[in-house]
TORZA-217730 format. One record per atom (N, C-alpha, C, O): y negated, z, x. Coordinates in steps of 0.001 Angstrom, whole numbers, plus 500000, padded with zeros to 6 digits. Each point is the difference from the previous one (the first is absolute). Example, Ala and Ser with C-alpha at 12.3 -4.5 7.8 and 13.67 -1.06 7.14 Angstrom:
residues 2
505690507800513190;498810500000499110;498800500000500900;500019500665501036;498931498615498614;498810500060500820;498910500730499230;498892500169500509;
end
This chain:
residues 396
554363527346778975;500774498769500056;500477499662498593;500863500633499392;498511498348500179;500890499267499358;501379499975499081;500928499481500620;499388500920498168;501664499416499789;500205498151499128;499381499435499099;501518500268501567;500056498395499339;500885499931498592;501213500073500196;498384499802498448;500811500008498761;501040499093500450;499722498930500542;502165501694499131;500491499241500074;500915499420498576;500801500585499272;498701498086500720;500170499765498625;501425499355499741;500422499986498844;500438499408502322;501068499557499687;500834500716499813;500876499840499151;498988501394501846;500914501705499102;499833500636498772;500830500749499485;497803498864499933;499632500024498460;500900498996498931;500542500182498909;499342498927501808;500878498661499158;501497500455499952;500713499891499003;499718500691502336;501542499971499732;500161501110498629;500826500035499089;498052500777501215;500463501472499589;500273499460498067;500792500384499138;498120498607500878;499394500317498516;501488498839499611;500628500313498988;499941498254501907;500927499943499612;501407500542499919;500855499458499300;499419501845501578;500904501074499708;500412500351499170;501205499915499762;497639500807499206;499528500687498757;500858498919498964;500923500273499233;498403498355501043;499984499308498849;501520499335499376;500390499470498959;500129500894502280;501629499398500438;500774501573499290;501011500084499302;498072501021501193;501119501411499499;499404499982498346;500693500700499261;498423498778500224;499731500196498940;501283498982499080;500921500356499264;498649498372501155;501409498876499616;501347500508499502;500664499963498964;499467500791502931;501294500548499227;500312501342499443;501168500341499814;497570500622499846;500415500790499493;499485499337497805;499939500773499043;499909498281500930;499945499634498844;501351499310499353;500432499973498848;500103499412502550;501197498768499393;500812501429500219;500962499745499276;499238501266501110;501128501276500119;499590500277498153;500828499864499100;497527500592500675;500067500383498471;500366498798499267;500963500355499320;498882498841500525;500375499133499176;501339499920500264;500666500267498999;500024499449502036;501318500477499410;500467501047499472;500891499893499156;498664501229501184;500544501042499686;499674500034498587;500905500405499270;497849499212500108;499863499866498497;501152498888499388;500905500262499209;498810498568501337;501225499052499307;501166500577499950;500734499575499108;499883501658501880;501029500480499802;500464501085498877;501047500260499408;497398500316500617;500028501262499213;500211499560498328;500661500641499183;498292497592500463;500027499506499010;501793499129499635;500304499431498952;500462500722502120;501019499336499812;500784500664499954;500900499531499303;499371501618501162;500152501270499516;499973500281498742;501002499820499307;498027500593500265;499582500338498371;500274499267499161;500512500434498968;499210498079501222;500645498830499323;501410500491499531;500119500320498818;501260499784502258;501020500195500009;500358501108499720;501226500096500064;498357500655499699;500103501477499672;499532499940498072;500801500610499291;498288498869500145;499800499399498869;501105499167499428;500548500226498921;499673498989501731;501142498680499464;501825500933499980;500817499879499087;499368500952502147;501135500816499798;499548501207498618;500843500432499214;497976499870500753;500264501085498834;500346499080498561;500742500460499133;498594498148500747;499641499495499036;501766499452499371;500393499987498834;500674499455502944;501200500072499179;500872501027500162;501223499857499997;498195501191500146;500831501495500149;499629500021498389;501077499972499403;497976500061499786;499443500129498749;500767499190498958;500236500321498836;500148498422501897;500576498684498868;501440500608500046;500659500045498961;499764500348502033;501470499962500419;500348501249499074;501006499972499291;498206501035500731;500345501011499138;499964499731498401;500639500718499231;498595498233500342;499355499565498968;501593498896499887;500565500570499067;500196498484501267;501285499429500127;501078501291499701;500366500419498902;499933499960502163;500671501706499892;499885500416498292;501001500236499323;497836499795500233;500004500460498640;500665499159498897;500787500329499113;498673498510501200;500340498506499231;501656500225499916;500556499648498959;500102500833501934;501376499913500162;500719501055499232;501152499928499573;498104500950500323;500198501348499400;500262499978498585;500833500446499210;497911498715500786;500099499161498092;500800499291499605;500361499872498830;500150499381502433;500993499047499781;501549500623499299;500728499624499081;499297501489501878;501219500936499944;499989500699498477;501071500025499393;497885500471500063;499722500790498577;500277499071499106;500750500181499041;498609498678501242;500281499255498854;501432499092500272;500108498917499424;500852501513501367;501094499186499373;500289501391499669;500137500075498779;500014501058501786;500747501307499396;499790499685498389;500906500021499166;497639499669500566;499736499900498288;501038499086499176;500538500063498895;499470499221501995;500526498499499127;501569500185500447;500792499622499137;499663500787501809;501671500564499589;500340501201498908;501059500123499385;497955500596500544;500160501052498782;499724499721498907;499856500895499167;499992497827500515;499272499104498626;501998499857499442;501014499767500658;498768500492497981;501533499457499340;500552498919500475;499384498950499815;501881501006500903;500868498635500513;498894499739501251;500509499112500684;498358501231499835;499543500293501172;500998499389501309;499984498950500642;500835502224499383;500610500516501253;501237498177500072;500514499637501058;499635499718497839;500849498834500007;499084498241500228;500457498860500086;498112501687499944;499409498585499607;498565499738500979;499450498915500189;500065502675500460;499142499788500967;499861499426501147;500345500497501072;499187498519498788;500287498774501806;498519500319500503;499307499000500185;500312501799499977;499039500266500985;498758498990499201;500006499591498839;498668500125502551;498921499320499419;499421499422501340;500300500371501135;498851498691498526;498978499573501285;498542499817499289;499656499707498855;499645500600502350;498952500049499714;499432500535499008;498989499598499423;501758501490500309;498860500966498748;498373500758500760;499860500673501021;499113498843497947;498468500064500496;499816500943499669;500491500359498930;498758500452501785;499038501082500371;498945499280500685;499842498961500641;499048502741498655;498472499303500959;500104500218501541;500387500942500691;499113497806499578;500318500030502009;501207499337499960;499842499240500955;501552500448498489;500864499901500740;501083499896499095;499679499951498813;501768499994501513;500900499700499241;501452500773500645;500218500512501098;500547499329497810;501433500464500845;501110499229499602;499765499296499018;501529500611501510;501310499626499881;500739500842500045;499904500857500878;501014499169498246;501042501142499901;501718499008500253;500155499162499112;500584500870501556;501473499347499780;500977501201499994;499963501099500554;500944498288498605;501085501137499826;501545499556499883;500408499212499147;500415501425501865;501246499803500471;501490500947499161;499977501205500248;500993498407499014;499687498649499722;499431499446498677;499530500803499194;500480498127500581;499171499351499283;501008500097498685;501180500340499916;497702499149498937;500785500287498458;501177499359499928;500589500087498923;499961499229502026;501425499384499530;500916500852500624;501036500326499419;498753499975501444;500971500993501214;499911501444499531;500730500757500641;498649499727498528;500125501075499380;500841500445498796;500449499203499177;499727502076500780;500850499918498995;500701501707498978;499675501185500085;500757498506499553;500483501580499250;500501501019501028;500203501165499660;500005498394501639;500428501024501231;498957500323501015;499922500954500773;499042497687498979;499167500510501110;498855500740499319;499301499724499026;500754501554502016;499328501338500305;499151500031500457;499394501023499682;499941498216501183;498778499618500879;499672499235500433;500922499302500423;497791500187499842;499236498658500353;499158500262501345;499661501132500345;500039497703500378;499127500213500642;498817498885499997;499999498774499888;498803502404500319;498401499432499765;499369499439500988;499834501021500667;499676498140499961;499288499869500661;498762499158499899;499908498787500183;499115502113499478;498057499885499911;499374500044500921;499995500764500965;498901497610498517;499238499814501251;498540499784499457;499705499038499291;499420501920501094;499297500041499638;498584498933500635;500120500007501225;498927499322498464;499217498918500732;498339500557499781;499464500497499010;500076499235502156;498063499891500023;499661498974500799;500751499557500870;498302500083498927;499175498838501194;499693500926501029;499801501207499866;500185498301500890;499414500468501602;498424499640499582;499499499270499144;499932501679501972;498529500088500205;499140498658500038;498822499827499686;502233499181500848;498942498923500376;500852499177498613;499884498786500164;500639501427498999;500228499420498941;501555498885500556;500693499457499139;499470500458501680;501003498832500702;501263500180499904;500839499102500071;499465502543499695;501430500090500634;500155501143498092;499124500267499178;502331500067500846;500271501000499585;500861501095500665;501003499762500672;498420501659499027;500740500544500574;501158501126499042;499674500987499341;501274498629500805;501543500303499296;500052501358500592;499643500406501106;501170500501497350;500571501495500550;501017499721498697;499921499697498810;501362500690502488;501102499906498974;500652501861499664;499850501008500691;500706498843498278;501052500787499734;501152500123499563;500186499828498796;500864500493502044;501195500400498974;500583501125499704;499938501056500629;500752498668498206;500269500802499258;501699500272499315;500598499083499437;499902502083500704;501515499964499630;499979500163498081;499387501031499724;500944498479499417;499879500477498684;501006500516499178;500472499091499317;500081502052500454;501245500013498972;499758500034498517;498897499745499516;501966500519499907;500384500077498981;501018500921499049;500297500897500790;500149499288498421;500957500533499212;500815498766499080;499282499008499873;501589500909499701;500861499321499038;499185500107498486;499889501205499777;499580498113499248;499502500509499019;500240498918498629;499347498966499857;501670501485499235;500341498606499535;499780500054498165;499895499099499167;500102502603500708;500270500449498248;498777500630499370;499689501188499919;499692497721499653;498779500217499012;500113500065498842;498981500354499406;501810499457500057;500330499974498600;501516501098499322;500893500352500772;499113499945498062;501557500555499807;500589498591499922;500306499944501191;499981499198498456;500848498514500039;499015499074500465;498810500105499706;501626499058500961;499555498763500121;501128499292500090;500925500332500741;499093498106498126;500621498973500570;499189498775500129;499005499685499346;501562499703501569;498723498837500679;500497499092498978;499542498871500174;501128501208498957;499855498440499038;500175500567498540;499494499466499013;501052501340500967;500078500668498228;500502501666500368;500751500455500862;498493500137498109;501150501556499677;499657500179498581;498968499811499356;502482500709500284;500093499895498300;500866501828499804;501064500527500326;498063499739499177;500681501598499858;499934500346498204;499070499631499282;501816500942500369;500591500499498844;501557499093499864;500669499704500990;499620500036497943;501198499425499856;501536501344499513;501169499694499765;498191501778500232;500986500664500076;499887500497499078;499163499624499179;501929501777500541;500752500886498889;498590500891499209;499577500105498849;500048500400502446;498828500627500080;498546500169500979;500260499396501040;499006500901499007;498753499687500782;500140499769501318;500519500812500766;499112498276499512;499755498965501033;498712500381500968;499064500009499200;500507500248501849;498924500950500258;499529499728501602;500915499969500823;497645499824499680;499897500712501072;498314500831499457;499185499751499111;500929501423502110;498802500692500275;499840500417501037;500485499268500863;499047501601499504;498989500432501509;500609501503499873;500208500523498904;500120500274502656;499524500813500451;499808500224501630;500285499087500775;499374501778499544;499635499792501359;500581501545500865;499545501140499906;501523498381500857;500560500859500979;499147501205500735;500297501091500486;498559498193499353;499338500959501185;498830501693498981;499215500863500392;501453498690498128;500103501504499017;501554500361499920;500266501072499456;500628498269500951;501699501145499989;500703498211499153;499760498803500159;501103501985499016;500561498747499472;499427499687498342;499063500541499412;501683498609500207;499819499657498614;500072500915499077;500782500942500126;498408498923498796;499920500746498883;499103501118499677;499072500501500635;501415499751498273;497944501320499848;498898498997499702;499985498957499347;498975501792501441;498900499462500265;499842498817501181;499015499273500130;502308500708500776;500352498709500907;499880498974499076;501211499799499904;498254499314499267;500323498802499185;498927499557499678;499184500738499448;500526497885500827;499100499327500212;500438498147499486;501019499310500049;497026500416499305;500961498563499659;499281499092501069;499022499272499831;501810500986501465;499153498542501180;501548499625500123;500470500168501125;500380499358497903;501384499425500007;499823498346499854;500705499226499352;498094500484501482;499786498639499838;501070498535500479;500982500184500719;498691498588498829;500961499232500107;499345498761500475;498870499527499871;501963500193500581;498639498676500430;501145498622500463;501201500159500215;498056498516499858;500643498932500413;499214498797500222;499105499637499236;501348499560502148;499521499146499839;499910498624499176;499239499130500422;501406500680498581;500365498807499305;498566500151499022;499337500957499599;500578497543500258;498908500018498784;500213498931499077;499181499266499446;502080500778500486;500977499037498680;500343501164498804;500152501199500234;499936498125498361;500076500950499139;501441500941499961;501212499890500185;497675501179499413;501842501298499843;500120500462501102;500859500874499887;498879499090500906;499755499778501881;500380501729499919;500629500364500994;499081500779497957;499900501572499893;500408499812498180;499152499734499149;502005500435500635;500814500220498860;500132501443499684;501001500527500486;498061500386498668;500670501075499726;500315500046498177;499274499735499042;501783500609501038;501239500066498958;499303501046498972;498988500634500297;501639499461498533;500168500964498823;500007501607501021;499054500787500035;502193499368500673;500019501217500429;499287500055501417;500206501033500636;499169498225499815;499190500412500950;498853500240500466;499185499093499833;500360502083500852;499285500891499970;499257499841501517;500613500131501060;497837499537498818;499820499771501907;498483500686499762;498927499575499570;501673502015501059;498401500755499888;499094499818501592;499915500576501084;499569498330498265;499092500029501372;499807497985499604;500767499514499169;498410499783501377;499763499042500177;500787498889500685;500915500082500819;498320498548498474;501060499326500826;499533498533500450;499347499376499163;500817500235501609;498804498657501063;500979498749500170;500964499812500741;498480499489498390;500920497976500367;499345499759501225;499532500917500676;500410497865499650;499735498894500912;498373499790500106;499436500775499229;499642498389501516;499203500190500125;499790498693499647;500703499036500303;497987500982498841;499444498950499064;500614499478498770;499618498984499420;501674502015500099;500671500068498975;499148500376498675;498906500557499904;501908498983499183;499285500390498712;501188501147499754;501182499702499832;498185501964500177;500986500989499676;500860500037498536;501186500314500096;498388499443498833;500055500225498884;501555498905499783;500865500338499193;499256498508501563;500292498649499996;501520501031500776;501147500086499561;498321500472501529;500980500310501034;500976501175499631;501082500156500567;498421500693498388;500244501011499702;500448500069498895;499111500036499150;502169500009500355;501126500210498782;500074501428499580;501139500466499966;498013500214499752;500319501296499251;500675500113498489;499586499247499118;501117501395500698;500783500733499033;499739501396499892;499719500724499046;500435499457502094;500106501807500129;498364500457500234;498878499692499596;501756501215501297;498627501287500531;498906499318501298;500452499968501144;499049499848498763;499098500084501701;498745500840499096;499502499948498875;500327500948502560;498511500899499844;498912499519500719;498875499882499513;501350499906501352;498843499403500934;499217498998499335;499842499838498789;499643499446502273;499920498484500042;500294498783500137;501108499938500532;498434498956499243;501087498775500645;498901499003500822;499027499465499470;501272500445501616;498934498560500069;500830499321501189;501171500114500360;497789499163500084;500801498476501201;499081501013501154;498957500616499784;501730499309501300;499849500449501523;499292499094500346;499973499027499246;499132500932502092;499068499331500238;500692499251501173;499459498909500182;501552501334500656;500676499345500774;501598500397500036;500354501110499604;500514498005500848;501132500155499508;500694500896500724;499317500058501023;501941500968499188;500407500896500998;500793499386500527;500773499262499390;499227500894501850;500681499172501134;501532500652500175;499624501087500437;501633499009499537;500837500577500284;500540499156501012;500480498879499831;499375501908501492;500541499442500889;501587500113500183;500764500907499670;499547497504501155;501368499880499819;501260500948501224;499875499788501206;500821500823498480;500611500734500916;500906498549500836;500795499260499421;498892500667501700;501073498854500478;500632500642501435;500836499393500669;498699501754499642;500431500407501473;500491501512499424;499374500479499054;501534500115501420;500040501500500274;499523500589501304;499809499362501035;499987502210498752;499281500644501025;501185500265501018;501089500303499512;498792499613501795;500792500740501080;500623501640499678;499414500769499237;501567499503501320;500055501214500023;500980500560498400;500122501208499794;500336498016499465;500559500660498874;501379499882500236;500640499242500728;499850502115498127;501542499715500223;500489499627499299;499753500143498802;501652498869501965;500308499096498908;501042500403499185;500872500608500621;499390499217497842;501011500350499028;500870499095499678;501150500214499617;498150498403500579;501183498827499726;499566500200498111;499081500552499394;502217498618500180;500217500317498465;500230501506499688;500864500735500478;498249499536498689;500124501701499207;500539499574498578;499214499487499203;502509500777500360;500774500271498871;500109501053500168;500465500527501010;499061500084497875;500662501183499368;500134500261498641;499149499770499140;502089500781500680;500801500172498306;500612501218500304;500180500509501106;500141499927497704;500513500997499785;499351501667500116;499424500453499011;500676500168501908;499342501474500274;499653499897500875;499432501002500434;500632497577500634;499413499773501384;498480500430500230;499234499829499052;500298500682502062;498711500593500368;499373499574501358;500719500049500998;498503499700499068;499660499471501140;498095500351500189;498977499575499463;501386501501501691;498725500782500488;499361498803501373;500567499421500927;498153500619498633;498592499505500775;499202501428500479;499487500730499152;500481499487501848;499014500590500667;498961499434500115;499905498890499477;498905501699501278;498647499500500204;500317498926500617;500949500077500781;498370498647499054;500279499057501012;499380498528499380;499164499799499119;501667499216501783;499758498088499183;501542499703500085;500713500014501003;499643499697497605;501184499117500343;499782498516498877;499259499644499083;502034499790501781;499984498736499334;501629499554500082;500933499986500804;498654499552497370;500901499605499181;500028498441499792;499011499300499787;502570500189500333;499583498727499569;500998499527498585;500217498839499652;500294502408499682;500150499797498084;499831501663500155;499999500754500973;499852499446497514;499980501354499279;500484499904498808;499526499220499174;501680501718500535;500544499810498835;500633501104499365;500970500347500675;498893500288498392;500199501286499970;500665500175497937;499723499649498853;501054500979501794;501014499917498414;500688501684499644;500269500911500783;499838499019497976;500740501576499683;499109501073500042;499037500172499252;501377500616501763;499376501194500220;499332500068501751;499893501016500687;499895498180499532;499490499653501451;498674500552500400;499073499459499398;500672501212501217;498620500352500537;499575500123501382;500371501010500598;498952498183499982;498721499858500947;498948501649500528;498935500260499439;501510500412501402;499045501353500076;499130499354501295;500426499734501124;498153500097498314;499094500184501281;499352501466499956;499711500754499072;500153499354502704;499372500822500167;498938499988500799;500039499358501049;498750501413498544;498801499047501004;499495498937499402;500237499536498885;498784499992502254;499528498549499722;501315498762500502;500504499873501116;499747499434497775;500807498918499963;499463499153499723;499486499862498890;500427498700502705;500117498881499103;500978499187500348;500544499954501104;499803499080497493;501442499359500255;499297498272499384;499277499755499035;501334499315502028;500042498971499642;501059499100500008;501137500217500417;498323498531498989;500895499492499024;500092498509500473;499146499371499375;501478499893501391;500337498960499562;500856499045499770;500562500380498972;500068498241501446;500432499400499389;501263500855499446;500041501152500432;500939498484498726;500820500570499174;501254499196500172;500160498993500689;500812501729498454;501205499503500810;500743499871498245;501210499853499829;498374500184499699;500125500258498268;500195498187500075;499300499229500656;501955500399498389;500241498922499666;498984499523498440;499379499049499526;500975502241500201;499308500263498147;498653500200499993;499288499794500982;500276500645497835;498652500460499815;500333501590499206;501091500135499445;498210500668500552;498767500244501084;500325500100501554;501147500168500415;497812499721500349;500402500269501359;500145501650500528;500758500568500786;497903499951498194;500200501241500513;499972500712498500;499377499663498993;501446501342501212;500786500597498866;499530501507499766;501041500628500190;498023500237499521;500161501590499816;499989500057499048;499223499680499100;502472501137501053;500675500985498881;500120501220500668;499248500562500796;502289499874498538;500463501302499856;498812500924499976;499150499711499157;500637501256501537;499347501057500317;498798499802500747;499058500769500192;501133498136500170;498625498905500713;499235500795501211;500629500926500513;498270498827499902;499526500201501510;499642501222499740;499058499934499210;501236501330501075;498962501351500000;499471500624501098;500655500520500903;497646499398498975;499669500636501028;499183501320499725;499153500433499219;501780500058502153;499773501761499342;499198500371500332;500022501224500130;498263497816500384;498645500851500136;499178499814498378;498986500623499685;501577498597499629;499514499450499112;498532499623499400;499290500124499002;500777499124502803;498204499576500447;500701498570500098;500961499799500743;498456499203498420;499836498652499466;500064499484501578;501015499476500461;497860500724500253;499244499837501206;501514499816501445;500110499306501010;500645501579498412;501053500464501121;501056498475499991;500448499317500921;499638500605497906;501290498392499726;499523499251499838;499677499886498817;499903499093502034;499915498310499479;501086499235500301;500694500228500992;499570498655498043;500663498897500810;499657498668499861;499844499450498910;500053500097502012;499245498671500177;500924498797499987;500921500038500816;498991498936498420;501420498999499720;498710498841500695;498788499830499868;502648499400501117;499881498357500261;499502499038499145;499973500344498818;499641498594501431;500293499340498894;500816498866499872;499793498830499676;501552502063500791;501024499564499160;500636500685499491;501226499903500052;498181500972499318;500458501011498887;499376499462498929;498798499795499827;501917500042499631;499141499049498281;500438501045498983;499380499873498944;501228500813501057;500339500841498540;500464501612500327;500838500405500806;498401500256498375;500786501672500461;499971500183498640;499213499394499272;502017501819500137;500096500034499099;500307501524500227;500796500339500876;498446500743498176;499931500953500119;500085500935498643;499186499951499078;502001500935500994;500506500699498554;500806500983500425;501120500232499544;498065500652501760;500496501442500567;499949501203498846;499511499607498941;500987502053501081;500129500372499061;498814500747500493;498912500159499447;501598500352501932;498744500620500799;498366499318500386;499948498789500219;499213501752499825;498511500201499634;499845499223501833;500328500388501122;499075498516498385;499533499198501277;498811500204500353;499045499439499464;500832501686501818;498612500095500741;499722499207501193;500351500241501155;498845498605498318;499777499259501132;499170498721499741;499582499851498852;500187499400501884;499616498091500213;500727499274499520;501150500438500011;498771498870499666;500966498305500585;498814499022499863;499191499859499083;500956499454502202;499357498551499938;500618499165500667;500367500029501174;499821498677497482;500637499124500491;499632499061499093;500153499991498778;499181498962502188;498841499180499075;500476498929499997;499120499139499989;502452500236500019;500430499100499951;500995500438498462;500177499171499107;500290502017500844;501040500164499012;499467500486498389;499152500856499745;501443498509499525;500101500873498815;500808500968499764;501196499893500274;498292501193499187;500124501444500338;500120499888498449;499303499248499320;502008501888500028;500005500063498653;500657501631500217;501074500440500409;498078499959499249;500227501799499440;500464500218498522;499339499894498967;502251500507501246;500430500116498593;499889501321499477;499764500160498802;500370500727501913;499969500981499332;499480501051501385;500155499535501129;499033502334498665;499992500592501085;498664499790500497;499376498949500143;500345502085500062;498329500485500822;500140500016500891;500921500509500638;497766498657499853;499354499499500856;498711500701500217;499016499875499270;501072500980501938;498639500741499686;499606499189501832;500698500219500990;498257499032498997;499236499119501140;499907498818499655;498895499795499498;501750499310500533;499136498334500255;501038498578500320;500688499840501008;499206499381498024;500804499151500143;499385498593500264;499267499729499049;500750499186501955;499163498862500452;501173498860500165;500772500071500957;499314499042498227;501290498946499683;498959498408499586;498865499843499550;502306499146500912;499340498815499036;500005500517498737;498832500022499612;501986500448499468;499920500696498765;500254501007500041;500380500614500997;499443499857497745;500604501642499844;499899500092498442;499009499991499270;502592500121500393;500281500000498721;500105501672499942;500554500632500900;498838500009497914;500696501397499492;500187500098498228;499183499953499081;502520500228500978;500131499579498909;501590501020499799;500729499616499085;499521501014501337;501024501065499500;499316501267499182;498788500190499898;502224500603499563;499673501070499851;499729501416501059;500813500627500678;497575499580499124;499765501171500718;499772499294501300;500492500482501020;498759498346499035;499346499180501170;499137500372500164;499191499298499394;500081501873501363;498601500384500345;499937499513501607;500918499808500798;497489500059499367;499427500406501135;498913500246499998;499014499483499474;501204501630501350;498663501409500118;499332499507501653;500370500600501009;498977498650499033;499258500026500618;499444500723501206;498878500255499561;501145500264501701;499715500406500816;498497500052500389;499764499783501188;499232500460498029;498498499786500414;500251500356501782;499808498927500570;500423501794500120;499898499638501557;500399499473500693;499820500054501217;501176498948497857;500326498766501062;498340499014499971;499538499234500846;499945501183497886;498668498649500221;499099500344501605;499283499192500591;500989502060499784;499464500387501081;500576499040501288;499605499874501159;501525499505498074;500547499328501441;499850498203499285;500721499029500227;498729501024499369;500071498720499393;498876498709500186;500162498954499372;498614501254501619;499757499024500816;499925500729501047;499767501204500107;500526497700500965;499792500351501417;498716500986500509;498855499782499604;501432501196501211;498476500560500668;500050499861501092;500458500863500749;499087498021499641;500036499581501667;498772501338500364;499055500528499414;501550499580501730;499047501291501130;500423499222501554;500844499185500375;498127501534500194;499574499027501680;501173501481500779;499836501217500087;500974498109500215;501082501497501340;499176499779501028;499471501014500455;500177497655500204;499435500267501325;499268498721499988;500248499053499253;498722501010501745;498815499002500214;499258499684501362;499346500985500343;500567498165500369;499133499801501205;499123499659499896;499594499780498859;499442499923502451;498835499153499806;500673499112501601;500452500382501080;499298498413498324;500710498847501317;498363499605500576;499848499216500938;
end
């Protein structure tokens, strides 16, 4: 018998096949479009995982280079940050809080915040990595043995008239301690601007104004060993207009006679100083004492005599005192040996007589008594521009 081909069960079968083939193709093709969309996205995330780290860096730079440019001389008083500084790929912004006006002879620290930039993958977008940054500082004000910001005229006396160099951190003065970095410096670049006299003696160099003609600026009579020339930018002495928190207060300091009056480690603040007879000032420790307005009808405002300020580490470094500016005049002709600072860049400062072993910073600074030295502190220059350093830093 016979079998009959059946062909319409052939037909279904072969369109079965053709239907499971369909969809086992539109399953691969998706599954490829997925796998390719996939990979796509997996490419494009590494590509701004790559930029973003590449920003991240940009920011990093951002941060180094203001550290650079606050540690640049007068730096730490004049750096306002930047935009858009170029690098290859990309750029950064640096802003900094607060800004050069809001800063000042008290402030200690700044804050950074760097943002570093790349294009995104598809060129459209940028993608930003910021950082901030905490920045301090130190106080740093005595580069020179004298500076006055408009004239200093030294000699005028009985006998030699003098500064030179030594440096605390070999013991004290004398011996082989003696050195000529007893430099002098000023910003004025009008003539005479640095007057040294018949008897005066300035071992170490000495710097006018910038774009000055030195020779013009510079009145010698006496000694200089060094050199002389014009500074390439002018020194900024910032103005004291605020005091720091936290000091104790003295009111007016008179003293005459055998009166004594002990400073421990500490900050105080004075608003006259006047000191007559046999009067002496004992710090102990690091002292600093400031100074401002005055209560003095007369001139000078601030007065060291008698036995004058003694400090018994007889580290320069330990006594500063920092005058307002409304202290316009100190007048100084102690018998005792002044270890210490003064800056006060509003006053003229006239040293009549009595060593000065550290650093004196005045609108002027006359030395013109007998036995007017100053010896110079070479490790105060260690404190004498700012060294900004990073305390602490994020990544935002």
């Amino acid at each position: 018998m016979s079998k009959r081909f059946d062909f319409e069960s052939k037909a279904n079968e072969r369109g079965a096949m053709f239907i499971v083939a369909i969809v086992t193709l539109t399953v691969l093709l998706l599954l490829g479009a997925s796998l390719i969309e996939r990979s796509q996205n997996a490419v494009y995330r590494s590509a701004v995982q790559a930029r973003s780290v590449q920003s991240f860096h940009y920011a990093e730079a951002g941060i180094n280079k203001a550290i650079w440019a606050l540690n640049q001389p007068n730096g730490w008083l004049t750096y306002a940050g930047e935009q858009r500084t170029s690098l290859e790929g990309g750029f950064f912004d640096v802003t900094i809080t607060p800004t050069p006006s809001g800063r000042g002879v008290f402030t200690d620290r700044v804050r950074l915040l760097a943002t570093g930039y790349t294009p995104g993958p598809n060129g459209k977008r940028r993608l930003p990595k910021k950082i901030l940054a905490i920045v301090h500082k130190d106080p740093r004000y005595f580069t020179y043995a004298v500076f006055g910001r408009d004239k200093v005229t030294i000699g005028n006396g009985t006998v030699t008239v003098m500064s030179d160099s030594y440096t605390t951190d070999n013991g004290q003065y004398g011996g082989s301690n003696v050195a000529e970095s007893g430099d002098i410096g000023t910003n004025s670049t009008g003539a005479d601007a640095v007057e040294i006299l018949p008897q005066g003696e300035v071992h170490g160099s000495v710097t006018v104004g910038p774009t000055a003609t030195p020779q013009t600026c510079v009145n010698s009579r006496g000694t200089i060993t060094g050199t002389v020339s014009a500074s390439e930018a002018a020194t900024i002495l910032p103005s004291i207009t605020l005091m720091p928190p936290g000091m104790v207060d003295l009111g007016d300091v008179w003293l005459e006679g055998t009166q004594q009056l002990t400073l421990n480690e500490g900050t105080y603040h004075m608003s006259d100083l006047d000191m007559f007879g046999s009067a002496q000032i004992i710090c102990n420790g690091k002292v600093q004492i400031y100074l401002d307005q005055t209560t003095d009808v007369g001139s000078p405002d601030v007065r060291i005599g008698g036995n004058g300020i003694v400090n018994t580490s007889m580290l320069p470094s330990n006594l500063v005192i920092y005058c307002k500016n409304d202290v316009t005049s100190i007048y100084i002709s102690g018998n005792a040996a002044f270890y210490g600072a003064i800056y006060a860049p509003q006053a003229a400062i006239t040293l009549n007589s009595g060593q000065v072993y550290g650093a004196l910073v005045g609108r002027t600074v006359t030395m013109n008594g007998a036995t007017a030295h100053v010896h110079y502190d070479q490790a105060l220059r260690d404190h004498s521009h700012p060294r900004a350093s990073v305390r602490s830093w994020q990544a935002l």
